[in-house]
VOGU-3710 file (C-alpha; in Angstrom, 3 decimals, decimal comma):
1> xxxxxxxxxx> 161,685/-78,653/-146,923  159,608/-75,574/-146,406  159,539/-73,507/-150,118  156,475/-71,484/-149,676  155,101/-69,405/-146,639  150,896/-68,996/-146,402  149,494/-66,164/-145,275  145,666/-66,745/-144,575  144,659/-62,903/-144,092  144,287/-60,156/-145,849
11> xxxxxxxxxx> 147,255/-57,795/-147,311  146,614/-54,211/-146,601  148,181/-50,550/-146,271  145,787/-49,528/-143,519  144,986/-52,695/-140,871  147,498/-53,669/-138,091  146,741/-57,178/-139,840  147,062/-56,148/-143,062  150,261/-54,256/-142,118  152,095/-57,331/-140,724
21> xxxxxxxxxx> 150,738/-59,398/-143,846  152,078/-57,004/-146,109  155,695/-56,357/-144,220  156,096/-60,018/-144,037  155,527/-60,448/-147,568  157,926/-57,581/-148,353  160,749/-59,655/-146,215  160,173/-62,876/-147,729  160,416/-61,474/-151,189  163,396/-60,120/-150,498
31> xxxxxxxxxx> 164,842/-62,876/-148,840  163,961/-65,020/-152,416  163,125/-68,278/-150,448  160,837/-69,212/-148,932  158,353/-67,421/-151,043  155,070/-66,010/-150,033  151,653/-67,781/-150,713  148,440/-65,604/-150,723  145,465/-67,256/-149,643  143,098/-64,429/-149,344
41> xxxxxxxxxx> 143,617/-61,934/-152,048  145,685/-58,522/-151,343  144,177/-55,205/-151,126  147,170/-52,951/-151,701  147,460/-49,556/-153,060  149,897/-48,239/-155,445  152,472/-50,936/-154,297  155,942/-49,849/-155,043  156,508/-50,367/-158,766  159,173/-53,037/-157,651
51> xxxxxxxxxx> 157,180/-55,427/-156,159  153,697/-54,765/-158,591  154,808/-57,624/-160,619  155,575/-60,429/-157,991  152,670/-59,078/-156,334  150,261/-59,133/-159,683  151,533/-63,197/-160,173  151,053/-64,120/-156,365  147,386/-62,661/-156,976  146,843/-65,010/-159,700
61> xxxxxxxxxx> 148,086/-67,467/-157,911  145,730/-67,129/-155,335  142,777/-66,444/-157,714  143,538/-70,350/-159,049  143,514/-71,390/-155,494  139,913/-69,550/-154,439  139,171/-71,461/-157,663  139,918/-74,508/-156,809  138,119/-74,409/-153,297  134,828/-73,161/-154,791
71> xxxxxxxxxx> 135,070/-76,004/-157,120  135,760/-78,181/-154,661  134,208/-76,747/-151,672  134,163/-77,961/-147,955  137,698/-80,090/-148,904  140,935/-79,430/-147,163  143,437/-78,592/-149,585  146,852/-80,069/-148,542  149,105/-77,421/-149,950  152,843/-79,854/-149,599
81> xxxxxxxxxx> 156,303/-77,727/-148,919  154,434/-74,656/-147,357  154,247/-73,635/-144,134  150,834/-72,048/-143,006  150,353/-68,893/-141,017  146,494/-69,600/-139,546  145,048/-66,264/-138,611  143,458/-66,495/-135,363  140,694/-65,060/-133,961  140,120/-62,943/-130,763
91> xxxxxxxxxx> 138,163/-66,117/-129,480  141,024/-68,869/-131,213  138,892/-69,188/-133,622  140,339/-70,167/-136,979  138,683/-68,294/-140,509  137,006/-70,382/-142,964  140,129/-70,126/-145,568  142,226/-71,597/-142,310  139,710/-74,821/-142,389  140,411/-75,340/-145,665
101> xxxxxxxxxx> 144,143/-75,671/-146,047  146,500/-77,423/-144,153  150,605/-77,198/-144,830  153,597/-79,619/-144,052  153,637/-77,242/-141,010  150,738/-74,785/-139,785  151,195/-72,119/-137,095  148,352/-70,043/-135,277  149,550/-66,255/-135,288  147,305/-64,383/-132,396
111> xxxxxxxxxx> 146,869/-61,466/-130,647  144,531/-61,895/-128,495  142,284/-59,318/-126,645  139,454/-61,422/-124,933  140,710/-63,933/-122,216  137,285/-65,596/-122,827  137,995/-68,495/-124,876  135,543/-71,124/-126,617  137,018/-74,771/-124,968  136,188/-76,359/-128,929
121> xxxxxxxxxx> 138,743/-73,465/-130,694  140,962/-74,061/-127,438  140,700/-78,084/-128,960  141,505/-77,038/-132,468  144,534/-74,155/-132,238  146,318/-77,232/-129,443  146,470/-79,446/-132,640  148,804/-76,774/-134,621  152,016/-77,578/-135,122  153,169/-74,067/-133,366
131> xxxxxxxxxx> 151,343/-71,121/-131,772  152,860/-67,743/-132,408  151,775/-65,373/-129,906  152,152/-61,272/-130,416  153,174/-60,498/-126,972  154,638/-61,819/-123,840  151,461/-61,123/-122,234  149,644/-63,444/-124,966  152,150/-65,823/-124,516  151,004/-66,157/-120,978
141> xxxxxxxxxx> 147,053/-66,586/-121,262  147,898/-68,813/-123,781  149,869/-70,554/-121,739  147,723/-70,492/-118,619  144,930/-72,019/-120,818  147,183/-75,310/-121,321  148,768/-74,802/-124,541  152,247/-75,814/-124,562  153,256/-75,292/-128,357  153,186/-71,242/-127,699
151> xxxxxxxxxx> 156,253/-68,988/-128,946  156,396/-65,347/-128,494  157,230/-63,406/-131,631  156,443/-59,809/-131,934  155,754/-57,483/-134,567  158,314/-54,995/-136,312  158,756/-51,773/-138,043  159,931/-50,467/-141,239  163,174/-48,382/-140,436  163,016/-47,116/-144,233
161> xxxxxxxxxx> 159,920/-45,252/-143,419  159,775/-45,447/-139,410  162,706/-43,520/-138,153  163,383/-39,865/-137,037  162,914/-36,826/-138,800  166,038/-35,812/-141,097  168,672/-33,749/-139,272  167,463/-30,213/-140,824  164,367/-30,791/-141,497  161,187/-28,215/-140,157
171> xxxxxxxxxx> 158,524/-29,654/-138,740  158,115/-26,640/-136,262  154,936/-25,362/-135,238  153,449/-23,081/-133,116  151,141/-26,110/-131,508  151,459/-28,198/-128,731  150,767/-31,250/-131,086  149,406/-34,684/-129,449  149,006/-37,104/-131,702  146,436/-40,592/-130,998
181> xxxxxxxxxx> 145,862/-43,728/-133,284  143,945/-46,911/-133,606  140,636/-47,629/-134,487  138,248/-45,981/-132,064  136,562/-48,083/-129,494  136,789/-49,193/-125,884  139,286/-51,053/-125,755  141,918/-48,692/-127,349  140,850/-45,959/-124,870  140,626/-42,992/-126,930
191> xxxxxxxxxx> 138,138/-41,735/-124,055  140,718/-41,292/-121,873  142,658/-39,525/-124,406  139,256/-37,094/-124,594  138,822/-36,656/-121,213  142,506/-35,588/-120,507  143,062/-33,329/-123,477  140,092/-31,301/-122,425  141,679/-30,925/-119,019  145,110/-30,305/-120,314
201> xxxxxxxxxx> 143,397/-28,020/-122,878  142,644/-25,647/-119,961  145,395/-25,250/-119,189  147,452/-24,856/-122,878  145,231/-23,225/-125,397  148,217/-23,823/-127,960  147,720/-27,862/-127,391  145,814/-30,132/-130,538  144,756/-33,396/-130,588  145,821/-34,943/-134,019
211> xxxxxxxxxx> 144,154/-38,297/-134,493  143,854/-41,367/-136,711  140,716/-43,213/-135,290  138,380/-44,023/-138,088  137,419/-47,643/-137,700  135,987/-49,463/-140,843  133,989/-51,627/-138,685  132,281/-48,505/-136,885  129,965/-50,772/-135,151  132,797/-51,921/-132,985
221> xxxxxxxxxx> 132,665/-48,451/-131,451  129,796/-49,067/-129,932  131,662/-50,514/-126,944  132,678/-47,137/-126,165  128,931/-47,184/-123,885  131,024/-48,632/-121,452  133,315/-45,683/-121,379  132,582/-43,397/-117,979  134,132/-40,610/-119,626  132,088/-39,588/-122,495
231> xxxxxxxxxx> 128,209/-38,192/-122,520  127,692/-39,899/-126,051  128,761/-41,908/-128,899  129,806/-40,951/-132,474  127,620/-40,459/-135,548  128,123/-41,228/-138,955  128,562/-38,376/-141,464  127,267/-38,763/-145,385  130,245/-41,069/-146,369  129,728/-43,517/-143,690
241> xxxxxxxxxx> 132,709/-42,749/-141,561  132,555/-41,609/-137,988  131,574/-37,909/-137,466  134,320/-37,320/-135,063  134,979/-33,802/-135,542  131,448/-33,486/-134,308  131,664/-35,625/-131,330  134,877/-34,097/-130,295  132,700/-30,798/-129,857  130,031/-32,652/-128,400
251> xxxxxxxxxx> 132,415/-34,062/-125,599  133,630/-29,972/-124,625  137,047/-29,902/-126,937  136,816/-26,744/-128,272  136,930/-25,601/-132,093  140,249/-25,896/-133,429  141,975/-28,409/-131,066  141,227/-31,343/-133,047  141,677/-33,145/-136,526  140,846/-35,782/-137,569
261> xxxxxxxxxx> 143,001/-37,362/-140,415  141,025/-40,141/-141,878  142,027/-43,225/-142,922  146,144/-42,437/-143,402  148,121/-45,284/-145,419  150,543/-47,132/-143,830  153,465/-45,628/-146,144  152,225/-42,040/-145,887  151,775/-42,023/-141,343  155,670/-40,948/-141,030
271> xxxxxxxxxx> 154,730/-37,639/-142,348  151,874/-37,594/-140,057  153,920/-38,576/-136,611  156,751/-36,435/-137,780  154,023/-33,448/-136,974  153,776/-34,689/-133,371  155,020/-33,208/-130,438  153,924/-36,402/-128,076  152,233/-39,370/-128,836  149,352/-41,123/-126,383
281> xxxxxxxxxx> 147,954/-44,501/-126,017  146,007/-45,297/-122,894  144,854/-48,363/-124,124  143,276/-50,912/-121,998  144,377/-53,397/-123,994  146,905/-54,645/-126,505  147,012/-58,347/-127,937  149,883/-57,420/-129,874  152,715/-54,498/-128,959  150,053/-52,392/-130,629
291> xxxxxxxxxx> 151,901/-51,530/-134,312  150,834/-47,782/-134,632  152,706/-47,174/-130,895  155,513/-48,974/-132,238  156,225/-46,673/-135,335  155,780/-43,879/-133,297  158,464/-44,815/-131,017  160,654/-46,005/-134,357  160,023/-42,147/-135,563  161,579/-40,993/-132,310
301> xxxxxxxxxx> 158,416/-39,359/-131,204  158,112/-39,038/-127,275  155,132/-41,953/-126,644  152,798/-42,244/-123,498  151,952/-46,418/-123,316  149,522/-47,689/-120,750  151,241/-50,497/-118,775  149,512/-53,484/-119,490  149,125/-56,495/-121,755  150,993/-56,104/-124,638
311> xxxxxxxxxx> 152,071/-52,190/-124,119  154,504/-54,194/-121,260  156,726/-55,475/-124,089  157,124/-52,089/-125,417  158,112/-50,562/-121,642  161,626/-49,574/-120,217  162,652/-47,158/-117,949  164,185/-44,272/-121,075  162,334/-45,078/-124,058  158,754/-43,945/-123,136
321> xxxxxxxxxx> 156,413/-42,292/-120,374  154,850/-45,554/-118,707  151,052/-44,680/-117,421  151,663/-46,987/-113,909  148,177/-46,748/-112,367  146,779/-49,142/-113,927  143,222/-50,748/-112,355  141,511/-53,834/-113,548  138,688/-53,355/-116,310  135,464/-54,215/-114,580
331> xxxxxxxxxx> 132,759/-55,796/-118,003  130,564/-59,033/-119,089  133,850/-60,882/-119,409  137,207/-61,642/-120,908  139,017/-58,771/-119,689  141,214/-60,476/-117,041  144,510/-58,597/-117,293  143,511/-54,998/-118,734  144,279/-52,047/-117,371  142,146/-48,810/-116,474
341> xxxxxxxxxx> 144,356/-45,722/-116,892  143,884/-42,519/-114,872  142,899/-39,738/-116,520  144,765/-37,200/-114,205  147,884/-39,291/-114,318  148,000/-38,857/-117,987  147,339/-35,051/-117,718  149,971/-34,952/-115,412  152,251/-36,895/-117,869  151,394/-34,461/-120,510
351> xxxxxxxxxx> 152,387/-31,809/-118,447  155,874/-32,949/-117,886  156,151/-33,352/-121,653  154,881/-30,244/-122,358  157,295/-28,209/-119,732  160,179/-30,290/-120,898  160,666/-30,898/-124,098  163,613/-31,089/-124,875  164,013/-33,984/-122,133  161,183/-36,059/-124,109
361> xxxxxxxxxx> 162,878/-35,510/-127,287  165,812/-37,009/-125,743  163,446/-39,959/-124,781  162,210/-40,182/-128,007  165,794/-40,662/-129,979  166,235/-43,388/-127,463  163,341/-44,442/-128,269  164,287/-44,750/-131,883  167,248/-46,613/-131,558  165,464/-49,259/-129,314
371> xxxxxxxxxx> 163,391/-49,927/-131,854  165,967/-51,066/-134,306  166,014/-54,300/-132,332  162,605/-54,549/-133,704  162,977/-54,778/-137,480  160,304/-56,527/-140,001  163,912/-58,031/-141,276  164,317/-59,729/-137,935  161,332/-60,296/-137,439  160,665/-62,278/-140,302
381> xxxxxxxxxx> 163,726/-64,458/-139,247  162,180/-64,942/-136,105  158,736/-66,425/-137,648  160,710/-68,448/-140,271  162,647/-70,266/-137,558  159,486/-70,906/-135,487  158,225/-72,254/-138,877  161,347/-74,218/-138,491  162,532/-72,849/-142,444  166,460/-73,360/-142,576
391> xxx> 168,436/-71,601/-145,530  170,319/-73,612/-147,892  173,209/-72,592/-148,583
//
């Protein structure tokens, strides 16, 4: 009988992974069994004072099991009556505190970007009990690559903090406010989102671009060089986090039309996607049903998705404003199945948005309720049963 759940990732308020860790916990705590087990410890701020004390003993739990493996180091730990969550990699690959624990049952969780897969990690992850795959479009390379023990299982939203703005309340303003998020670099396509705000800036001096694309592992937005669409790549400014004021200027938006809001916790981004008008995400490609699209939809904002990869879960004909030309991603490799947005279709989209609103506020309540399908609650269900967990009663 299952009694614990492992989690081999980190816990955070600001990660897409450290998001889902952190939700899941949340439901399985509140559930009462199966319980959560930490293997990697949490990184949470100011939890809710609810949950600091479970939270405070499931960190010393896992400070006794670090313990034990550096005491006992390069040996499996066989941890009986828990099922393990294995974080995998964007290649398969599994992360050194996956190698050294195995459970009575042990799923793979992926969402996988690269289609360019290392045949040895291919070996490994087809020796898991159960491969849990973010999005249909997942579940499919996985599939193509010959594993067989692949379930779909998406990601979910908080509907206590994700959800419409109160009937009443005033979040007016006298800006045409587009909001973007996710980490910057290539593959999340916030050049696209450049290059057609400029152009729709021409034409609506009243438009700003509100973003959340500070990336704690700024290196990785280096792949923007691939980008057609930009002249130049961020800098750094003296606290080590992207300049992008600066390279918004530097890339012809003009003073005034953009913000960038830092590193925003994941309890505190309602108040920041209540602000928005529209929402954009042009991304070329989505392992997962990309989580910060997702909560905008849950807040009812009107959303822009690419259609591709994961984005397709996400996609239905009056809950969102579908970017359809999509071209394959020319690169070194690994990008079979990402999509190339065009810039002037998602001007044109913005356009429509911006000459009727009140139509894309409709689209956005719909929106909202869709995404009640799409709980953390259920969610969690979902993974438990795939973890084959069955409550006593």
């Amino acid at each position: 009988m299952i009694e614990r759940v492992g989690i081999t990732w980190q816990l955070s308020d600001v990660s897409g992974w450290g998001v889902f860790g952190w939700n899941l916990v949340v439901e399985l705590i509140k559930r009462g069994k199966p319980l959560p087990l930490l293997l990697v410890p949490p990184d949470i701020e100011n939890p809710p004072a609810n949950l600091q004390g479970i939270l405070d003993t499931l960190g010393r739990e896992q400070a006794e099991l670090d313990n034990m493996r550096s005491i006992n180091p390069g040996r499996i730990a066989t941890l009986d009556g828990a099922a393990v969550l294995h974080h995998l990699g964007n290649d398969l690959s599994l992360s050194k505190v996956s190698e050294s624990f195995r459970g009575s049952v042990n799923a793979g969780f992926v969402f996988l970007e690269s289609t360019h897969i290392n045949p040895a990690n291919l070996d490994k992850v087809a020796k898991l009990d159960r491969v849990l795959a973010g999005s249909s479009w997942n579940g499919e390379v996985l599939r193509s690559l010959g594993l067989e023990n692949v379930e779909v299982l998406l990601q979910g939203i908080d509907p206590s903090l994700f959800h419409p703005p109160d009937e009443g309340a005033d979040n007016a303003s006298d800006r045409f406010t587009i909001f973007s998020g996710g980490k910057l670099e290539y593959r999340k396509g916030q050049d696209i989102v450049l290059a057609a705000f400029r152009a729709f800036r021409e034409r609506h001096a009243d438009a700003r671009l509100m973003t959340l694309w500070q990336n704690p592992w700024p290196q990785t937005s280096e792949t923007l060089a691939l980008s057609p669409h930009i002249s130049s790549l961020p800098g750094t400014g003296p606290t080590g986090q992207l300049d992008l004021a600066a390279w918004a200027a530097s890339q012809g938006l003009p003073e005034g039309s953009f913000d960038d809001l830092g590193f925003v916790p994941n309890a505190r981004l309602p108040d920041v996607l209540h602000q928005a008008d529209v929402a954009v995400f042009p991304n070329r490609c989505e392992g997962g049903t990309n989580l910060v699209a997702m909560e905008c939809l849950a807040c009812g904002v009107p959303t822009v998705l690419s259609a591709n990869t994961g984005h397709l879960d996400l996609i239905t004909d009056d809950t969102c404003y579908p970017l359809r030309d999509q071209t394959p991603v020319a690169s070194d490799g690994g990008t079979d199945g990402w999509g190339e947005s065009s810039v002037d279709e998602l001007v044109e989209v913005l356009e429509d948005m911006y000459q009727n609103r009140e139509q894309a506020r409709r689209r956005g309540r719909a929106a909202a309720e869709w995404m009640l399908q799409l709980t953390w609650e259920r969610q969690t269900g979902k993974i438990l049963n795939a973890l084959g967990w069955e409550a006593k009663t």
